[in-house]
C-alpha positions in Angstrom: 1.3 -74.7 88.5 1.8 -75.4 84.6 1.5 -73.0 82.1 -1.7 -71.8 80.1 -1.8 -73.0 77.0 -1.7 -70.6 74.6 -5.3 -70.4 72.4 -5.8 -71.9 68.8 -6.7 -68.2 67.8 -2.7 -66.9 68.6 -1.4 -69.4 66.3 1.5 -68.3 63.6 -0.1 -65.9 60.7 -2.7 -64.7 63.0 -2.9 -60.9 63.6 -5.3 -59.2 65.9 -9.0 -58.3 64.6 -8.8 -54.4 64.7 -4.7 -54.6 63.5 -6.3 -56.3 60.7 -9.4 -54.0 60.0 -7.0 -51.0 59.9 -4.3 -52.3 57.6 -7.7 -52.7 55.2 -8.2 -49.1 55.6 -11.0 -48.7 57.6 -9.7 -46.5 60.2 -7.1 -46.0 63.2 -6.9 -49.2 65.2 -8.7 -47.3 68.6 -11.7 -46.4 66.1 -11.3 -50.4 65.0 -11.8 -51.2 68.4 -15.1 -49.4 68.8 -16.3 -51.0 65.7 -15.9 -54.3 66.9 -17.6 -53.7 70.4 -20.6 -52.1 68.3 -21.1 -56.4 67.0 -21.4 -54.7 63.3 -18.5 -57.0 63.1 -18.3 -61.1 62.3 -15.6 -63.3 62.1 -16.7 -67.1 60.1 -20.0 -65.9 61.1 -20.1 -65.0 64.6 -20.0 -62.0 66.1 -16.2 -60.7 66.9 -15.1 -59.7 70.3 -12.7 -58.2 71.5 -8.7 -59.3 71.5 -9.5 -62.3 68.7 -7.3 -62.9 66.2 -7.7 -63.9 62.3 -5.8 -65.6 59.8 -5.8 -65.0 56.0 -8.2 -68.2 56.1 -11.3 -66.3 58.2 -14.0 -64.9 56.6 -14.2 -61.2 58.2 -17.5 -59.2 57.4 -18.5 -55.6 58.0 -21.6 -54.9 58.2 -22.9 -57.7 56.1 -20.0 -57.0 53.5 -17.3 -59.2 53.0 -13.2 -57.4 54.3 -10.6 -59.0 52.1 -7.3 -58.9 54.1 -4.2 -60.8 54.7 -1.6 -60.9 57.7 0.8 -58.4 55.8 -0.3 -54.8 55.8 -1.2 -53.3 52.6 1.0 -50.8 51.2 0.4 -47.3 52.4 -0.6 -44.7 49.9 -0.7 -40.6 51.0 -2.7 -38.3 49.0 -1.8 -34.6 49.4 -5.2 -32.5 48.6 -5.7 -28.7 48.3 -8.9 -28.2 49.8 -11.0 -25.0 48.7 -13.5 -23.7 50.7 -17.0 -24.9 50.6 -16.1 -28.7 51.2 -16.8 -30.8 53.9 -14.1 -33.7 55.3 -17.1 -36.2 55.7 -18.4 -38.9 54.1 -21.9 -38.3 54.5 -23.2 -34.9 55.2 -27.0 -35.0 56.3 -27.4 -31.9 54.3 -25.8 -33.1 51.0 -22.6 -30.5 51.0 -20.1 -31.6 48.7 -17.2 -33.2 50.2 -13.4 -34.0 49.5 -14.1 -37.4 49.0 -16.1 -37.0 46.3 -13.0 -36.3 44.3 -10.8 -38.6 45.4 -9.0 -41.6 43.3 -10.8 -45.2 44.3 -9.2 -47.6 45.9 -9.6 -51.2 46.2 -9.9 -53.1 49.6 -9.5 -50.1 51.2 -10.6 -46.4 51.7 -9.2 -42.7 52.0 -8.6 -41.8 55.7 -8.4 -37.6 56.5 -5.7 -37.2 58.8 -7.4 -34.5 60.7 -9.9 -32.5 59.4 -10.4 -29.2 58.2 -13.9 -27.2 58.3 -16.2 -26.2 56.1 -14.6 -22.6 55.6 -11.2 -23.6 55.5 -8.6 -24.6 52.8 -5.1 -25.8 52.6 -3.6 -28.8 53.1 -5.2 -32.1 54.0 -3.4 -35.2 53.8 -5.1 -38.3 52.4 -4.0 -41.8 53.4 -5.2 -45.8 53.4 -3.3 -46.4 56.4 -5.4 -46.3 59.6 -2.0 -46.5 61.2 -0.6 -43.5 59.9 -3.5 -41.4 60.5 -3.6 -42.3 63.7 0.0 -41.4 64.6 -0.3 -37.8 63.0 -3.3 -37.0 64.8 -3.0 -38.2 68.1 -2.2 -35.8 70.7 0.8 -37.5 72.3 3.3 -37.6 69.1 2.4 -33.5 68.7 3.0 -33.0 65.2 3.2 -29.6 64.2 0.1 -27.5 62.1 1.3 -24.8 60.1 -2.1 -22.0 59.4 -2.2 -18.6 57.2 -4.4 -16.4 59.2 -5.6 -13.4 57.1 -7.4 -10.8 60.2 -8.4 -7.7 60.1 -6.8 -5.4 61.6 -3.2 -6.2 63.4 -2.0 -8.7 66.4 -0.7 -6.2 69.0 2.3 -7.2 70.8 0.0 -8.3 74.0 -1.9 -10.2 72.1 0.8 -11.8 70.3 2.1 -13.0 73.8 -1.2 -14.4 74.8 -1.6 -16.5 71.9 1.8 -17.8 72.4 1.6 -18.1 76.7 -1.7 -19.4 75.8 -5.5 -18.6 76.4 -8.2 -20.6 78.1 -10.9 -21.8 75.8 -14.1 -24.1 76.8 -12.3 -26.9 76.6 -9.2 -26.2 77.8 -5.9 -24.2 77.1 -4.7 -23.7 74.0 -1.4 -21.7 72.8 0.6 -21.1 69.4 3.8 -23.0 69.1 4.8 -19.5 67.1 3.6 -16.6 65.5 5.0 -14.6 62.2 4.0 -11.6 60.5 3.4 -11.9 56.9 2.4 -8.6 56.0 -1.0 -7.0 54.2 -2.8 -4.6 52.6 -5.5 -2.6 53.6 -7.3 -3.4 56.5 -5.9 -7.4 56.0 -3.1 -8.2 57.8 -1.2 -12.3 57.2 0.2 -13.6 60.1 1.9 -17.5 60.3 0.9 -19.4 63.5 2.1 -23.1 64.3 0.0 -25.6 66.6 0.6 -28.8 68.4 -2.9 -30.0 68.0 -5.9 -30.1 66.4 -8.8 -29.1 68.4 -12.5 -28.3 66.7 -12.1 -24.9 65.3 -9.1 -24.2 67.0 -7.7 -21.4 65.6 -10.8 -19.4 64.6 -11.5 -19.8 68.4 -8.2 -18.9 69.6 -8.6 -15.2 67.3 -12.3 -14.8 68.6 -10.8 -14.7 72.2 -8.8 -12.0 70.9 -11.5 -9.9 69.1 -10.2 -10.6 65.8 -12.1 -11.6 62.8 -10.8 -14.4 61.0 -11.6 -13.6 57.0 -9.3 -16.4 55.8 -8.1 -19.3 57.3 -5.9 -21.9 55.2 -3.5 -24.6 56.3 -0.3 -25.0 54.4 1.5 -27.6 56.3 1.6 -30.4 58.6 4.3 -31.7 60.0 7.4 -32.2 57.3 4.6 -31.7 54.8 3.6 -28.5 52.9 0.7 -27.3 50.4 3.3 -28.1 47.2 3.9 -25.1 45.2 1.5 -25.2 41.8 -1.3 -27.2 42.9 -4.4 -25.7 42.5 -7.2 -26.0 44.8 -9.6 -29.1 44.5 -6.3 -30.5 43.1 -4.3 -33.3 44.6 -1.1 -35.4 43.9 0.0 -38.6 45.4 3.6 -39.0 47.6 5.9 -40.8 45.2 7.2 -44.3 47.2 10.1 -43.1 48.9 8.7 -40.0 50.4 6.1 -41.7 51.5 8.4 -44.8 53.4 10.2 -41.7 54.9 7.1 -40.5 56.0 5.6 -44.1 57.6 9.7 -43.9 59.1 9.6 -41.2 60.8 6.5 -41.5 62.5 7.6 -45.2 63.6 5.0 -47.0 61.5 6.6 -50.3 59.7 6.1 -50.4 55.8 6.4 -53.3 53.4 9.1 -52.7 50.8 6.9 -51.6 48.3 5.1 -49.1 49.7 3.5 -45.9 47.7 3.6 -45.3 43.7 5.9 -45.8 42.0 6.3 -42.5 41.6 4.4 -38.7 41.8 1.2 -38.6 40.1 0.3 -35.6 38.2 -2.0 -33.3 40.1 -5.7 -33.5 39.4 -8.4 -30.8 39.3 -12.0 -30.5 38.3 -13.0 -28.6 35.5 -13.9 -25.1 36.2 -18.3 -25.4 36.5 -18.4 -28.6 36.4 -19.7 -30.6 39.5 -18.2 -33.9 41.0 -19.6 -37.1 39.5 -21.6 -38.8 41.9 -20.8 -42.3 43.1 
Protein backbone atom coordinates (compact mmCIF):
# COMPACT_ATOMS: atom_id res chain seq x y z
CA UNK A 1 0.00 0.00 0.00
CA UNK A 2 1.98 3.33 -0.88
CA UNK A 3 2.57 5.86 1.38
CA UNK A 4 0.39 9.03 2.28
CA UNK A 5 1.53 11.83 0.94
CA UNK A 6 2.50 14.21 3.21
CA UNK A 7 0.04 17.59 3.07
CA UNK A 8 1.07 20.98 1.45
CA UNK A 9 0.49 22.52 5.02
CA UNK A 10 3.82 20.33 6.52
CA UNK A 11 6.05 21.81 4.02
CA UNK A 12 9.70 23.17 5.17
CA UNK A 13 9.24 26.65 7.25
CA UNK A 14 5.91 25.64 8.45
CA UNK A 15 5.36 25.43 12.30
CA UNK A 16 2.30 24.39 13.94
CA UNK A 17 -0.70 27.07 14.55
CA UNK A 18 -0.63 27.10 18.45
CA UNK A 19 3.55 26.65 18.42
CA UNK A 20 3.24 29.79 16.49
CA UNK A 21 0.60 31.73 18.61
CA UNK A 22 2.78 31.10 21.73
CA UNK A 23 6.17 32.14 20.42
CA UNK A 24 4.01 35.55 19.75
CA UNK A 25 3.26 35.73 23.34
CA UNK A 26 -0.11 34.90 23.62
CA UNK A 27 0.02 32.23 26.09
CA UNK A 28 1.22 28.49 26.90
CA UNK A 29 0.69 26.31 23.82
CA UNK A 30 -2.27 24.08 25.78
CA UNK A 31 -4.11 27.58 26.30
CA UNK A 32 -3.22 28.19 22.35
CA UNK A 33 -4.95 25.10 21.68
CA UNK A 34 -8.23 26.23 23.28
CA UNK A 35 -8.05 29.41 21.47
CA UNK A 36 -8.02 27.86 18.28
CA UNK A 37 -10.93 25.40 18.98
CA UNK A 38 -13.02 28.58 20.30
CA UNK A 39 -12.80 29.64 15.94
CA UNK A 40 -11.67 33.35 17.42
CA UNK A 41 -8.84 32.23 15.22
CA UNK A 42 -8.29 32.62 11.10
CA UNK A 43 -5.59 31.54 9.03
CA UNK A 44 -5.78 33.57 5.14
CA UNK A 45 -9.16 34.00 6.19
CA UNK A 46 -10.66 30.92 7.25
CA UNK A 47 -11.29 29.71 10.34
CA UNK A 48 -8.13 27.61 11.89
CA UNK A 49 -8.47 24.03 13.14
CA UNK A 50 -6.78 22.21 14.84
CA UNK A 51 -3.04 20.48 13.92
CA UNK A 52 -2.62 23.24 10.78
CA UNK A 53 0.44 24.64 10.12
CA UNK A 54 1.57 28.28 8.94
CA UNK A 55 4.42 29.76 7.20
CA UNK A 56 5.85 33.22 7.65
CA UNK A 57 3.65 33.92 4.31
CA UNK A 58 -0.02 33.24 6.07
CA UNK A 59 -1.99 35.86 7.30
CA UNK A 60 -2.93 34.73 11.07
CA UNK A 61 -5.69 36.95 12.83
CA UNK A 62 -6.97 36.99 16.35
CA UNK A 63 -9.93 38.05 16.87
CA UNK A 64 -10.21 40.34 13.98
CA UNK A 65 -6.50 41.63 14.64
CA UNK A 66 -3.72 40.88 12.54
CA UNK A 67 -0.55 38.27 14.64
CA UNK A 68 2.71 39.11 13.09
CA UNK A 69 4.96 36.01 13.49
CA UNK A 70 7.64 34.14 11.86
CA UNK A 71 8.90 30.39 12.06
CA UNK A 72 11.81 31.35 14.51
CA UNK A 73 10.67 32.06 18.04
CA UNK A 74 11.06 35.40 19.33
CA UNK A 75 13.49 36.09 21.85
CA UNK A 76 12.42 35.41 25.44
CA UNK A 77 12.35 38.30 27.83
CA UNK A 78 11.72 37.60 31.94
CA UNK A 79 10.63 40.38 34.07
CA UNK A 80 11.09 39.90 37.81
CA UNK A 81 8.24 42.17 39.69
CA UNK A 82 7.85 42.87 43.37
CA UNK A 83 4.24 42.75 43.83
CA UNK A 84 2.68 44.76 46.83
CA UNK A 85 -0.50 43.98 48.11
CA UNK A 86 -3.65 45.41 46.66
CA UNK A 87 -2.90 44.16 43.00
CA UNK A 88 -4.53 41.83 40.99
CA UNK A 89 -2.48 39.32 38.35
CA UNK A 90 -5.36 39.89 35.63
CA UNK A 91 -5.82 41.71 32.87
CA UNK A 92 -9.25 42.70 33.23
CA UNK A 93 -10.81 42.78 36.59
CA UNK A 94 -14.78 43.26 36.39
CA UNK A 95 -14.40 45.46 39.34
CA UNK A 96 -11.63 47.87 38.08
CA UNK A 97 -8.74 46.79 40.84
CA UNK A 98 -5.54 47.84 39.76
CA UNK A 99 -3.33 45.25 38.38
CA UNK A 100 0.39 44.38 37.74
CA UNK A 101 0.02 44.85 34.26
CA UNK A 102 -0.73 48.13 34.46
CA UNK A 103 2.87 48.79 35.20
CA UNK A 104 4.56 46.75 33.11
CA UNK A 105 7.14 47.78 30.11
CA UNK A 106 5.22 47.37 26.49
CA UNK A 107 6.12 45.05 24.28
CA UNK A 108 5.75 44.68 20.66
CA UNK A 109 4.14 41.58 18.94
CA UNK A 110 3.81 40.14 22.00
CA UNK A 111 2.48 40.34 25.61
CA UNK A 112 3.55 39.80 29.44
CA UNK A 113 2.66 36.23 30.53
CA UNK A 114 2.37 35.74 34.84
CA UNK A 115 3.97 32.63 35.49
CA UNK A 116 1.55 31.74 38.12
CA UNK A 117 -0.29 33.99 39.99
CA UNK A 118 -0.36 35.49 43.13
CA UNK A 119 -3.70 36.91 44.93
CA UNK A 120 -5.02 39.91 45.68
CA UNK A 121 -3.44 39.98 49.36
CA UNK A 122 -0.24 38.73 48.52
CA UNK A 123 3.22 40.12 47.57
CA UNK A 124 6.58 38.82 46.51
CA UNK A 125 7.89 37.59 43.67
CA UNK A 126 6.16 37.21 40.32
CA UNK A 127 7.97 36.40 37.32
CA UNK A 128 7.00 38.14 34.05
CA UNK A 129 7.84 36.59 30.73
CA UNK A 130 6.78 36.77 26.69
CA UNK A 131 7.39 33.24 26.32
CA UNK A 132 4.22 31.13 26.50
CA UNK A 133 6.73 28.31 26.53
CA UNK A 134 8.46 29.14 29.54
CA UNK A 135 5.45 29.91 31.53
CA UNK A 136 4.17 26.93 30.72
CA UNK A 137 7.10 24.76 31.92
CA UNK A 138 7.29 26.60 35.37
CA UNK A 139 3.80 26.16 36.16
CA UNK A 140 2.85 22.95 35.11
CA UNK A 141 2.55 20.41 37.71
CA UNK A 142 4.68 17.62 36.26
CA UNK A 143 8.27 19.61 36.10
CA UNK A 144 7.48 20.57 40.11
CA UNK A 145 9.40 23.62 40.46
CA UNK A 146 9.79 24.73 43.79
CA UNK A 147 7.74 27.98 45.61
CA UNK A 148 9.47 29.55 48.34
CA UNK A 149 6.55 31.75 50.87
CA UNK A 150 7.24 34.02 54.13
CA UNK A 151 4.35 33.19 56.32
CA UNK A 152 3.98 35.81 59.10
CA UNK A 153 1.03 33.81 61.76
CA UNK A 154 0.02 34.48 64.81
CA UNK A 155 0.92 32.66 67.26
CA UNK A 156 3.53 29.51 66.77
CA UNK A 157 3.49 26.18 64.48
CA UNK A 158 3.62 23.43 67.21
CA UNK A 159 5.73 20.59 66.49
CA UNK A 160 2.36 18.48 65.45
CA UNK A 161 1.45 20.79 63.28
CA UNK A 162 4.67 21.31 61.76
CA UNK A 163 4.54 17.52 60.87
CA UNK A 164 1.18 17.72 59.28
CA UNK A 165 2.02 20.35 57.06
CA UNK A 166 4.95 18.51 55.94
CA UNK A 167 3.07 14.66 55.83
CA UNK A 168 0.50 16.63 54.31
CA UNK A 169 -3.24 17.66 54.94
CA UNK A 170 -6.32 16.98 52.91
CA UNK A 171 -7.95 20.09 51.40
CA UNK A 172 -11.16 20.15 49.00
CA UNK A 173 -9.37 19.52 46.27
CA UNK A 174 -7.02 17.27 47.27
CA UNK A 175 -3.77 16.77 49.37
CA UNK A 176 -1.44 19.21 49.80
CA UNK A 177 2.01 19.12 51.91
CA UNK A 178 5.15 21.53 52.45
CA UNK A 179 8.28 20.40 50.68
CA UNK A 180 9.91 22.16 54.17
CA UNK A 181 9.28 24.24 56.90
CA UNK A 182 11.84 26.94 58.83
CA UNK A 183 11.42 29.10 61.58
CA UNK A 184 12.27 32.64 61.15
CA UNK A 185 11.66 34.04 64.33
CA UNK A 186 9.20 37.15 65.56
CA UNK A 187 8.03 39.41 67.83
CA UNK A 188 5.11 39.67 69.76
CA UNK A 189 2.31 37.73 69.00
CA UNK A 190 3.98 37.29 65.06
CA UNK A 191 5.87 34.55 64.47
CA UNK A 192 7.97 34.04 60.42
CA UNK A 193 8.17 30.76 59.44
CA UNK A 194 9.75 29.64 55.66
CA UNK A 195 7.65 27.03 53.83
CA UNK A 196 8.55 25.53 50.27
CA UNK A 197 5.88 24.06 47.78
CA UNK A 198 5.77 21.90 44.74
CA UNK A 199 2.70 23.59 43.32
CA UNK A 200 0.58 26.21 42.89
CA UNK A 201 -2.91 25.57 43.93
CA UNK A 202 -5.63 28.63 44.35
CA UNK A 203 -4.89 29.96 47.73
CA UNK A 204 -2.80 27.25 48.68
CA UNK A 205 -1.01 28.18 51.48
CA UNK A 206 -3.56 30.45 53.24
CA UNK A 207 -5.61 27.23 53.01
CA UNK A 208 -3.12 24.92 54.15
CA UNK A 209 -2.71 27.43 57.66
CA UNK A 210 -6.57 27.69 57.93
CA UNK A 211 -6.64 23.78 58.29
CA UNK A 212 -4.37 24.48 61.09
CA UNK A 213 -6.17 27.30 62.92
CA UNK A 214 -3.76 29.79 62.13
CA UNK A 215 -4.30 33.15 60.89
CA UNK A 216 -2.26 34.13 58.06
CA UNK A 217 -1.50 38.20 58.57
CA UNK A 218 1.17 38.18 55.84
CA UNK A 219 1.76 36.15 53.14
CA UNK A 220 4.73 37.01 50.57
CA UNK A 221 6.56 34.95 48.06
CA UNK A 222 10.29 35.44 47.67
CA UNK A 223 11.25 32.84 45.35
CA UNK A 224 10.51 30.39 42.60
CA UNK A 225 12.54 28.06 41.59
CA UNK A 226 16.48 29.22 41.10
CA UNK A 227 14.87 32.64 41.29
CA UNK A 228 14.57 34.98 44.40
CA UNK A 229 12.82 38.59 45.30
CA UNK A 230 16.48 40.38 44.41
CA UNK A 231 17.68 42.21 47.35
CA UNK A 232 16.82 46.29 46.99
CA UNK A 233 13.89 46.19 44.81
CA UNK A 234 11.13 47.89 46.14
CA UNK A 235 7.67 46.88 45.84
CA UNK A 236 5.69 47.78 42.56
CA UNK A 237 9.30 47.70 41.32
CA UNK A 238 10.68 45.34 38.67
CA UNK A 239 13.96 44.60 36.75
CA UNK A 240 14.43 42.61 33.65
CA UNK A 241 16.96 39.19 33.60
CA UNK A 242 20.03 40.38 31.79
CA UNK A 243 20.60 37.74 28.52
CA UNK A 244 22.56 35.16 29.97
CA UNK A 245 20.57 34.52 33.10
CA UNK A 246 17.76 34.41 31.25
CA UNK A 247 19.28 31.59 28.41
CA UNK A 248 20.24 29.74 31.62
CA UNK A 249 16.97 29.94 32.79
CA UNK A 250 15.07 28.86 29.17
CA UNK A 251 18.25 25.92 29.71
CA UNK A 252 17.37 24.62 32.45
CA UNK A 253 13.91 24.18 32.09
CA UNK A 254 14.59 22.49 28.49
CA UNK A 255 13.08 25.28 26.42
CA UNK A 256 15.36 26.07 23.11
CA UNK A 257 16.39 29.82 22.77
CA UNK A 258 17.75 31.76 19.82
CA UNK A 259 21.17 33.10 20.45
CA UNK A 260 20.13 36.36 21.31
CA UNK A 261 17.85 35.91 23.78
CA UNK A 262 17.01 38.67 26.71
CA UNK A 263 18.64 42.37 27.12
CA UNK A 264 21.47 42.98 26.62
CA UNK A 265 21.84 43.38 29.94
CA UNK A 266 19.90 44.20 33.67
CA UNK A 267 17.69 47.00 33.48
CA UNK A 268 17.42 49.31 36.30
CA UNK A 269 14.59 48.66 38.60
CA UNK A 270 11.42 50.64 38.13
CA UNK A 271 8.85 52.05 40.68
CA UNK A 272 5.97 54.39 40.74
CA UNK A 273 6.11 57.47 42.40
CA UNK A 274 4.91 57.41 45.93
CA UNK A 275 0.68 58.78 45.40
CA UNK A 276 0.75 58.67 42.17
CA UNK A 277 -1.60 56.23 40.26
CA UNK A 278 -0.68 53.98 37.14
CA UNK A 279 -1.30 55.67 33.82
CA UNK A 280 -4.04 54.21 32.07
CA UNK A 281 -3.64 52.54 28.75
Amino acid sequence: MPEPKQPATAAAGTIKLHKALAQAGLGSRREMETLVRSGRVTVNGEIAVIGARVSPRDVIQVNGRMLSHSSEAAPARVLLYYKPEGEIVSHDDPGGRPSVFERLPRVRGAKWLAVGRLDFNTSGLLILTTSGELANRMTHPRYEIEREYAVRVLGRITPEQQARLLAGIELEDGVAHCESVQDRGGEGANHWYHIVLREGRNREVRRLFEALRLKVSRLMRVRFGSITLPRGLKRGGYVELPRRETRELLATLGVQAPADAGPPAARPARRRRPGSRPRPR
